[in-house]
Every structure is written in structure tokens, then in C-alpha cells.
C-alpha distance (Angstrom), angle and dihedral (degrees) to the residues before:
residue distance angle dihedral
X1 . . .
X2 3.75 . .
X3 3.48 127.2 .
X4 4.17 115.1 -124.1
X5 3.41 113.0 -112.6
X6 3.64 115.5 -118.5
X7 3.43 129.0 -112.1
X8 3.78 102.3 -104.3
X9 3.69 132.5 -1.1
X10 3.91 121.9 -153.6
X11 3.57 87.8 177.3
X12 3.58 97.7 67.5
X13 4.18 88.6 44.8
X14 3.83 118.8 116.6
X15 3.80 109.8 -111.1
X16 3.22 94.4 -126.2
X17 4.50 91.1 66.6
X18 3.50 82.0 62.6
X19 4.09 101.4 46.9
X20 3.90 80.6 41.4
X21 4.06 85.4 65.1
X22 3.25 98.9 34.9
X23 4.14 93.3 54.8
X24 3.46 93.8 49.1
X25 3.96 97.2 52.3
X26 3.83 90.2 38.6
X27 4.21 83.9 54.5
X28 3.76 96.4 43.0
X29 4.11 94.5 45.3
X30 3.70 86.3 44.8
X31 4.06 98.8 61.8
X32 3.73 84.9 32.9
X33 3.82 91.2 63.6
X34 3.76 92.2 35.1
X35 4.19 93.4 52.4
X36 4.07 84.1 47.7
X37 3.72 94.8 54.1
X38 3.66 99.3 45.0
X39 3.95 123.8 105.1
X40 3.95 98.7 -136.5
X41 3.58 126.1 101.9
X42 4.43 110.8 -112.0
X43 3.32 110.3 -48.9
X44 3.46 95.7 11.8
X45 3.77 84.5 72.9
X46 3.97 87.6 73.4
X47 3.86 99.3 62.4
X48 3.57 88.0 59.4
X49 3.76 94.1 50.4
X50 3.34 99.1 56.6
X51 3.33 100.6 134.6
X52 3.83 103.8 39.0
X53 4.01 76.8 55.5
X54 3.92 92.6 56.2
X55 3.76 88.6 43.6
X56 3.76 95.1 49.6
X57 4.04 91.9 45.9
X58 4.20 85.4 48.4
X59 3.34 85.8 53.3
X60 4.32 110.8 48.4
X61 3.68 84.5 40.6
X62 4.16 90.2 59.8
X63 4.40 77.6 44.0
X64 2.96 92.4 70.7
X65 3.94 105.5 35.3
X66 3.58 91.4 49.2
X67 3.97 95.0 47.4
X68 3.86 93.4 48.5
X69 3.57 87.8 52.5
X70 3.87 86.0 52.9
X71 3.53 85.2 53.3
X72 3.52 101.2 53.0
X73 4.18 92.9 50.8
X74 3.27 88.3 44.4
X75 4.11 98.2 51.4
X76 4.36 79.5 45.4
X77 4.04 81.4 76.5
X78 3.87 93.3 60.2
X79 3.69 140.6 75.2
X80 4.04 130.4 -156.8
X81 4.06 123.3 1.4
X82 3.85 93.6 -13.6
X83 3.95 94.4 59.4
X84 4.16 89.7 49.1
X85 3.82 90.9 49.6
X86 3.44 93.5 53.9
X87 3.57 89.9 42.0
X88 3.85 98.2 51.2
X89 4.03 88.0 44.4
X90 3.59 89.3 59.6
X91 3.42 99.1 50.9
X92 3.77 89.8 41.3
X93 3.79 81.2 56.4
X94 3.87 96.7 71.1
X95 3.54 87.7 70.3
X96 3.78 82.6 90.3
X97 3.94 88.9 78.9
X98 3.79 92.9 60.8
X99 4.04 90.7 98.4
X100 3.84 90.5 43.5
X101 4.23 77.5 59.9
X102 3.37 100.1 37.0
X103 3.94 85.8 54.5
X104 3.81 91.3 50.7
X105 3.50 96.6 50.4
X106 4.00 99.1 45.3
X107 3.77 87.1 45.8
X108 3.57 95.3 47.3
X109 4.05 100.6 46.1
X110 4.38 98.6 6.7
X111 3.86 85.0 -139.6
X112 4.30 118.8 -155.4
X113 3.79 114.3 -97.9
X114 3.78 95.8 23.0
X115 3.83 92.9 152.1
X116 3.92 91.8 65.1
X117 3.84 83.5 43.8
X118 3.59 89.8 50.6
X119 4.08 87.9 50.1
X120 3.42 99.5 37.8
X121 4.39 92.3 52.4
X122 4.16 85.8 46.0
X123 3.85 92.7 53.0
X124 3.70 87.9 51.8
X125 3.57 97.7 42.2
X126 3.55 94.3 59.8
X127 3.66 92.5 45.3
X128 3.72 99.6 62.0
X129 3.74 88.0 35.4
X130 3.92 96.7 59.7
X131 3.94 81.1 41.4
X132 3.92 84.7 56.1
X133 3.79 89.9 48.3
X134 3.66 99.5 47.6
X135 3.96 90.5 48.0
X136 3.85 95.1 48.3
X137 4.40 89.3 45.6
X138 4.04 80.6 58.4
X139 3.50 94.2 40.8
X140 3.83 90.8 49.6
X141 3.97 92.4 38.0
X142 3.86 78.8 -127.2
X143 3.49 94.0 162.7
X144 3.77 100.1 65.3
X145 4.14 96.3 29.5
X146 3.66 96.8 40.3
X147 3.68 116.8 13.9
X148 3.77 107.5 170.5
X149 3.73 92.1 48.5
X150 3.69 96.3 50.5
X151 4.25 93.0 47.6
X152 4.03 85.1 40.9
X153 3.91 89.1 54.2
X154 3.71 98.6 49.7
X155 3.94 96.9 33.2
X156 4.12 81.6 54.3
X157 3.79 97.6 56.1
X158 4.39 88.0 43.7
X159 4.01 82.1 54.4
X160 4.11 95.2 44.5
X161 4.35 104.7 112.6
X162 3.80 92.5 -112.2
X163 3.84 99.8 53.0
X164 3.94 111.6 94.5
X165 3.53 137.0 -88.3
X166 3.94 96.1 -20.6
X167 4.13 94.8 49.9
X168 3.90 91.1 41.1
X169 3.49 85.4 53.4
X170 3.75 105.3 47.2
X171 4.26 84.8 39.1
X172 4.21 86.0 53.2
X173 3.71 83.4 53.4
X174 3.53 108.6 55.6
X175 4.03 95.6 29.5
X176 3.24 110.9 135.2
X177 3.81 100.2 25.4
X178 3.51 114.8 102.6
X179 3.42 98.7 173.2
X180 4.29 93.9 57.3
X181 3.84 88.9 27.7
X182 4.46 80.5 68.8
X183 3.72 93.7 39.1
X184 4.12 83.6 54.1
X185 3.53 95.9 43.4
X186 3.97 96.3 45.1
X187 3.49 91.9 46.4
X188 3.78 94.5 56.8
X189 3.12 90.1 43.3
X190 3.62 89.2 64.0
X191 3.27 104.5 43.4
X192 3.91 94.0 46.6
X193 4.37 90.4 52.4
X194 3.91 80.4 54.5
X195 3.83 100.7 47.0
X196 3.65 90.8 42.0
X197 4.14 89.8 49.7
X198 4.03 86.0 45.1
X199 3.90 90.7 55.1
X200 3.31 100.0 41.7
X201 3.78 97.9 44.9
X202 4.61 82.0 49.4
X203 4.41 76.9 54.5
X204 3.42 96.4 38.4
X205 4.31 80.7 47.7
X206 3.69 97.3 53.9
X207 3.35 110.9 40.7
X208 4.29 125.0 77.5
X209 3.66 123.2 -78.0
X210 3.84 123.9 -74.9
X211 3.96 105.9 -112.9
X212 3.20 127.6 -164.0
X213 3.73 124.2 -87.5
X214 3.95 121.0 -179.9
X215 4.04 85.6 169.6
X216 3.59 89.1 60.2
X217 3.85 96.3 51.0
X218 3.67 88.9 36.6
X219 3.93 93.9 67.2
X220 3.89 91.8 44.1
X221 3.51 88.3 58.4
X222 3.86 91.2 48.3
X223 3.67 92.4 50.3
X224 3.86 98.6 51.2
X225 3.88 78.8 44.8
X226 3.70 87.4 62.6
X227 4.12 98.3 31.6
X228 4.09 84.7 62.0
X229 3.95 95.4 41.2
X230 3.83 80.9 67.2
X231 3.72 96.0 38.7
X232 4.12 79.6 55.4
X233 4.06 92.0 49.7
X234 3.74 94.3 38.4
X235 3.80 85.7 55.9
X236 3.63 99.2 48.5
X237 3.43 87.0 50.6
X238 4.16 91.1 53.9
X239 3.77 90.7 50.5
X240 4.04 84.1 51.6
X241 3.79 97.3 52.2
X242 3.94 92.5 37.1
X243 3.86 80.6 71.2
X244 4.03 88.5 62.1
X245 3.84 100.9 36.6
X246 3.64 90.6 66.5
X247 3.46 90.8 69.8
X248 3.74 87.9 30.3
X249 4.16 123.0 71.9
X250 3.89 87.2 -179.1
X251 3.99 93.7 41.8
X252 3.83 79.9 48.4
X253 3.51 99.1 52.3
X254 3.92 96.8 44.5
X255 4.26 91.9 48.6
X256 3.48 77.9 44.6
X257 4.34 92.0 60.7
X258 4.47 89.8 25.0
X259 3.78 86.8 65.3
X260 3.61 104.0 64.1
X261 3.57 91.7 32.9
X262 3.54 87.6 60.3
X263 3.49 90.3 48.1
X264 3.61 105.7 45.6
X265 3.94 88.4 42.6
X266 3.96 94.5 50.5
X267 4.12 88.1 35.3
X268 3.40 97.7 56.4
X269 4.19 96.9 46.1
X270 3.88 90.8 48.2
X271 4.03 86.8 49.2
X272 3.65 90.1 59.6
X273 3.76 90.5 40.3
X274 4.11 88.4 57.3
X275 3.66 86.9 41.3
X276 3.82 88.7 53.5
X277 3.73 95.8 59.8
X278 4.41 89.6 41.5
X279 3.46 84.5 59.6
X280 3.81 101.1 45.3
X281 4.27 120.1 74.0
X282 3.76 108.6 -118.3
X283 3.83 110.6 162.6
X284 3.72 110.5 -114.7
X285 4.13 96.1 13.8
X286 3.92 107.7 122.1
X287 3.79 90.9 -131.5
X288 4.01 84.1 179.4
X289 3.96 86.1 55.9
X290 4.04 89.6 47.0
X291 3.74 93.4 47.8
X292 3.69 94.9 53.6
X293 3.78 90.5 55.1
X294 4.15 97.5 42.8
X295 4.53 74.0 52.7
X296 3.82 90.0 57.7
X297 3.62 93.0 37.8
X298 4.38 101.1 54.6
X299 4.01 81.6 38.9
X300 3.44 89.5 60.6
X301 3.56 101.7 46.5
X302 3.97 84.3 38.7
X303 3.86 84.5 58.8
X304 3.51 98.8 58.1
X305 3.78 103.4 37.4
X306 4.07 81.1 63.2
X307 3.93 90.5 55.5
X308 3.96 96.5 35.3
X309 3.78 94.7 79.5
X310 4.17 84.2 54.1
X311 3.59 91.7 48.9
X312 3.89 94.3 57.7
X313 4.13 91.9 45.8
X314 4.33 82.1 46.2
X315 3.90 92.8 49.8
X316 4.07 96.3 35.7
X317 3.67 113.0 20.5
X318 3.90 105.2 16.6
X319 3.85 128.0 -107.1
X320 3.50 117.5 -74.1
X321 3.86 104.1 -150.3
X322 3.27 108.5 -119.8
X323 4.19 102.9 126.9
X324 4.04 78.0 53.4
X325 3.63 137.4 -123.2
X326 4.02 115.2 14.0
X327 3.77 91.4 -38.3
X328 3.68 107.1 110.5
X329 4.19 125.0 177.6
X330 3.81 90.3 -105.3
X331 3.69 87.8 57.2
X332 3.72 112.7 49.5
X333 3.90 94.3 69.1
X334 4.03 97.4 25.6
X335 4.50 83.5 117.3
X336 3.54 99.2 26.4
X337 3.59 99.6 40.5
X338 4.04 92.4 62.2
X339 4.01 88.1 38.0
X340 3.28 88.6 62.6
X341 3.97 94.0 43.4
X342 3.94 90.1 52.8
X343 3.99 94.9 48.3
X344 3.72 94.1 50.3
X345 4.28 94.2 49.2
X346 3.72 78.3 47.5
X347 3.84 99.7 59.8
X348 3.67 79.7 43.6
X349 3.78 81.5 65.5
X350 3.15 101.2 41.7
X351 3.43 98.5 48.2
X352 4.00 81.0 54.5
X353 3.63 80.4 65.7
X354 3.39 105.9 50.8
X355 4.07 92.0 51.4
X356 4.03 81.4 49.9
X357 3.47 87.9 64.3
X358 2.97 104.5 38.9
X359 3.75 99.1 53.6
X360 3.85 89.4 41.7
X361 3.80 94.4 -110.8
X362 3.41 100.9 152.1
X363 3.62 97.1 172.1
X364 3.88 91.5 51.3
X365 4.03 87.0 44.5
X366 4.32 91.5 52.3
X367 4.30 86.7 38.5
X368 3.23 91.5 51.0
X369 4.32 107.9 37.4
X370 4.12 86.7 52.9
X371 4.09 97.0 44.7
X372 3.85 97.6 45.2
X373 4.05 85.6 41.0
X374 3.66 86.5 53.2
X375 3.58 103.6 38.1
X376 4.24 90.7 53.0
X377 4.19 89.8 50.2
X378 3.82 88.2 45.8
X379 3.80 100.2 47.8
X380 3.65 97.6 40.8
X381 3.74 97.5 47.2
X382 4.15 77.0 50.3
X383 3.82 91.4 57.6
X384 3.99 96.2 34.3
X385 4.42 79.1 60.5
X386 3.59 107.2 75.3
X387 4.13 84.8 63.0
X388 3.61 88.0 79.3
X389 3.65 92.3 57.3
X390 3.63 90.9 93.5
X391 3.63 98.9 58.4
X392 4.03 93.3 49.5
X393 3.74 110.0 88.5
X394 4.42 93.6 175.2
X395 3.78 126.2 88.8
X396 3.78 83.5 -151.5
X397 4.23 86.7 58.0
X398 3.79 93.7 39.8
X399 3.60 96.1 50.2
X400 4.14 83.0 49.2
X401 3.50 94.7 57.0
X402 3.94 95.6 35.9
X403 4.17 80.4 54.9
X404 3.80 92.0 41.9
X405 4.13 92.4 57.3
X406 3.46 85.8 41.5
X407 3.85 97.4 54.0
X408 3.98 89.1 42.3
X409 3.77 93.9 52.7
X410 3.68 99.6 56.3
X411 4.45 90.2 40.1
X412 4.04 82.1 54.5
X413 3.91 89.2 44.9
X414 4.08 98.9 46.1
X415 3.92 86.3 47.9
X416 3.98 90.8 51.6
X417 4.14 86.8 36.7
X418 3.77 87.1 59.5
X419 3.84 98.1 48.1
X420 3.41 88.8 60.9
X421 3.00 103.4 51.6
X422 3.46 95.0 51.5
X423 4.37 88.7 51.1
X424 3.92 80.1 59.3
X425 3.53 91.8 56.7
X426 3.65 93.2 42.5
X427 4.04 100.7 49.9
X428 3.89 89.8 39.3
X429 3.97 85.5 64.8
X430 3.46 95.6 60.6
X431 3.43 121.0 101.7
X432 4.04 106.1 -115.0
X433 4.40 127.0 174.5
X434 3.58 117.2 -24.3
X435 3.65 125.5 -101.2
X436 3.66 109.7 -97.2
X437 3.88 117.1 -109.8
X438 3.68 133.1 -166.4
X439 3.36 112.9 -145.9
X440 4.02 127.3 -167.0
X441 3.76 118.0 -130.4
X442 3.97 118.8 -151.4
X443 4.20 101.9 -136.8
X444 3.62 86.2 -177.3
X445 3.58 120.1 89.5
């Protein structure tokens, strides 16, 4: 006799639902504590945590990336209406991002009536996102396998400030109040991580078992094979033009705007490459380990989308002052940022590891231990460079250094660029499902 399911299944979760969570709590308790601590009177609190605020806006936009994604592996393990609820709720999900765009684009141009913008993109928001919600509780069958969870998820999205009549109210209420305005904010933040992780775990409950799919993980590896084979190109390229911009302000300005393009385009494909392989069951791949770094990796990127439209008024129009002082958005992560970057490709690597030895590869274990090793010395002595910039008065010696950290970023690249190409090869030998046969049966005996 079969054994009843049960009602949800965290087990069965992809890690990166949980990391989702767990970033968006860690972002809102983080401006929480920095608006408490700050000297100014109510909303004079936010100017001084300006960068808790771009951490915290890094961080729910790589939310809601990372549990969409979550969403879609999880709606892989369904057939019929369930698997195109789930779908549809995940894409519904993105609609998260729209104040990480509406951000951009009032940075970037600082268009007339921007508050009834604002409004206007909040009130749709939380329309398609209690759509979203309602879809994935069917999906799920939240309602009969985990009640609370389900009515918590959509009475949290009626409650959110931009939803009508009942959010207007509650934001009218506390307006004003920074100090309850946090408590109300952390607390649904809370309780939504935990009603999403309940609903997803009743999803993750219901649907088929994950098998296991080397092919899968094999063509993520491939792609962020190919994503940092451009990254290497795109760099040698840089290095090439740097020559020219020093002669060049213009040439300056626009390498100045191509290299985070370059890096948010090529960061942000190799995130969902790393995410690919979290999401997919390969025996022996921490997928825990791999989530963690696809986290740091979308944050990044997340990071400096926020400051890019900043970056165009600073190298065009001039900086306006509003983050205060000489501190400008493009500054306040410009070592932590690519710290961050470096760590995550290095769980990658050591993850990489782990599988090695787990599967016995020793060759894969030794090929992988000495490139990660050497691509985390090489790009962080690359990043700890530009200190010296100060103390090196030349052009001859600036242009030195600029081509030294430009020479040691694409050697710690092509050493990462290799390893995964040889994890492709690696995975791709497993043996994964069985081909499908059809088979003819003789009735007649």
C-alpha cells in the first residue's frame, strides 16, 4: 500500500528557495538595523544609510530571481494544469524587479511626475504579484496541504503599501514613523520568506521525484564555459582600448560605461548558468554550495545595475550629491562588490571539488584544487592593485598598473574558463535517465 504524501517537503526544495529567503530577510534586517542606529531625525535616517539601502535593494532583487528560478525547476516535476500554474506564477514573479527599473529609469533621466509613476508601478506590482500568489497556492494545492501559509501569502500581498484601499491605509498610518514603519516592514518580510518556503515545500511535495540529470548540469557548465570565454575576449579588448583612452577623455569615458556593461551582461548569464546546475540533481554536487555562489553572483550584477544609471549622470552630466560627500553609488561596493564576485566563482570551484571526490576523479579533484587556488590569489591581488594608484604620480606608471590588473584579470579568468570546461566534460560522462524504448508486446499466445 502506498504511503500518503505529506503535505510539504523542504527536502525536495531547490537550495536556492531557501537562499532566496534567507537574502531577503538578511537585506531587510540589515537597513532596519542601519535606519535604527543612525543620528538623523525620520527620513533623515535614510541619507545616512545609503549603503545598507543599496545592499538591501541588491539583495530583494536576487529574491526574487533566485525564487522564480525555484519555481521554474520545481514546475519541471509536473505535468498538465499544475506545471503551467507554476510556470505562469514564476514568471508573474519577476514583477518584483519593476522598482529595481523604475529606480534606473528615474535616476537615469529624473522624469516630471515621478511620484504618480512611483504609485502607479506599486499598484501594479502588487496586482500581478497577488495574481502570482494565488496561481502558485493552486498550483501547490496550498490550500488543502498547507492552509495557514497559503491565507498568510495572499493576506501579505493585500497588506503590501501599494495595494489599494487596505495598504494605503495601513501606509497612512504609520507615515512618518520610521521606527514602526521597520518593525512593519521586517515583520512582513518574515512572514512572507516563510509562506513562500511553506508553499513551495507543499509544490516541491506534490509533484514527481527529482532524478538525476548529468546532461542537464553538463550544459550549464558549458554555457558558463562560454559566458567567461567572452568575459576573457571582452577583457582583452579593454586592456587594448585602455591604451587609446589615455590620450582619449571620450574613449575614457565610454570604456569607462563598456566595462560594467560587460560585466553585468556576462555576470548575470553565468549566474543563471551556476543557478542551472543548483537546481539540477547530480550525485555528489553540493547544490547548497552552488546556490550560494549563483546568490553572490545575481547580487553582484544586481549591485551594479543600481549604480550604472549614476555612473552615466557622473561621466555625462555630473553627480548631483545626493548619497553625500565624495561617496558616490559606484563607490561604496567598488572592493566588496568584486570580493564577493571572486568568493562565489570560488565555491563554484570548490564545489567542483567536492563532486571530484566524490566520484573518485582524481584528475578533476588535482585540476580543479590548483586552478580555483590560483584563480582566487590572482584576482584578489588584481582587486587589492588599484590601492596603489594613489601613490603613482606617472601616466607611464598608471597606465602600467591599469595594464597589470588588466593582464591579471583575464590569467585568473582563462584558469577558471578551463575548469569549467573540464566539469562539463566530467558531468557529461556520467551516466544520467535511460533512453526511452518502445517495446512491442505479442497478446497472442
Amino acid at each position: 500500500m502506498d504511503q500518503p504524501r505529506p503535505a510539504f517537503s523542504f527536502r525536495n526544495l531547490p537550495a536556492i528557495t531557501f537562499i532566496a529567503v534567507g537574502l531577503g530577510v538578511a537585506g531587510t534586517l540589515v537597513v532596519t538595523i542601519a535606519l535604527l542606529a543612525a543620528s538623523g531625525e525620520d527620513y533623515g535616517r535614510y541619507g545616512e544609510a545609503r549603503r545598507a539601502l543599496m545592499f538591501d535593494g541588491a539583495a530583494q532583487s536576487t529574491q526574487v530571481i533566485l525564487y522564480s528560478l525555484g519555481l521554474f525547476a520545481l514546475a519541471k516535476r509536473y505535468v498538465g494544469a499544475p506545471r503551467l500554474l507554476a510556470q505562469v506564477a514564476a514568471w508573474l514573479m519577476f514583477a518584483g524587479l519593476a522598482w529595481l527599473v523604475m529606480n534606473m529609469v528615474w535616476n537615469l533621466f529624473r522624469p516630471a511626475g515621478a511620484r504618480e509613476a512611483y504609485k502607479a508601478v506599486g499598484l501594479i506590482q502588487s496586482l500581478v504579484l497577488l495574481a502570482a500568489s494565488i496561481l502558485l497556492t493552486i498550483a501547490a494545492d496550498a490550500w488543502r496541504r498547507v492552509p495557514v501559509a497559503a491565507a498568510g501569502l495572499i493576506v501579505l500581498q493585500l497588506t503590501s503599501y501599494s495595494f489599494p484601499v487596505i495598504g494605503e491605509l495601513i501606509g497612512k498610518a504609520i507615515d512618518g514613523d520610521v521606527l514602526i514603519q521597520r518593525l512593519y516592514i521586517t515583520t512582513r518580510e518574515v512572514l512572507t520568506g516563510l509562506s513562500l518556503l511553506f508553499v513551495a515545500g507543499a509544490l516541491a511535495a506534490g509533484g514527481r521525484a527529482q532524478p538525476e540529470n548529468p546532461a542537464v548540469a553538463a550544459r550549464g557548465f558549458r554555457l558558463a564555459y562560454g559566458v567567461l570565454i567572452a568575459r576573457v575576449l571582452a577583457a582583452i579588448y579593454m586592456v587594448l582600448v585602455g591604451f587609446a583612452a589615455v590620450r582619449s577623455p571620450e574613449t575614457a569615458k565610454l570604456l569607462a560605461l563598456t566595462g560594467p556593461l560587460v560585466l553585468i551582461g556576462t555576470q548575470l548569464v553565468l549566474a543563471i548558468a551556476i543557478a542551472w546546475i543548483s537546481v539540477t540533481r547530480v550525485d555528489g554536487m553540493p547544490r547548497f554550495r552552488i546556490g550560494i555562489a549563483a546568490a553572490g553572483l545575481f547580487w553582484y550584477a544586481m549591485l551594479q545595475l543600481e549604480g550604472l544609471p549614476e555612473l552615466v549622470r557622473g561621466l555625462w552630466g555630473g553627480y548631483d550629491g545626493r548619497y553625500g560627500g565624495e561617496l558616490r553609488p559606484t563607490d561604496m561596493f567598488s572592493v566588496v562588490g568584486p570580493i564577493v564576485s571572486i568568493l562565489s566563482l570560488a565555491l563554484v570551484g570548490s564545489a567542483i571539488i567536492s563532486f571530484a571526490s566524490q566520484r573518485a576523479n582524481a584528475q578533476l579533484g588535482t585540476a580543479a584544487t590548483s586552478r580555483t587556488v590560483g584563480f582566487v590569489v590572482v584576482s584578489l591581488s588584481a582587486v587589492a592593485l588599484p590601492s596603489f594608484v594613489s601613490a603613482i604620480r606617472t601616466p607611464s606608471s598608471s597606465l602600467m598598473l591599469a595594464l597589470m590588473i588588466g593582464v591579471g584579470g583575464v590569467v585568473a579568468l582563462l584558469l577558471l574558463t578551463g575548469l569549467m570546461r573540464k566539469a562539463s566534460e566530467a558531468v557529461e560522462a556520467l551516466p544520467g535517465i535511460p533512453a526511452a524504448r518502445v517495446v512491442q508486446v505479442n497478446t497472442r499466445d
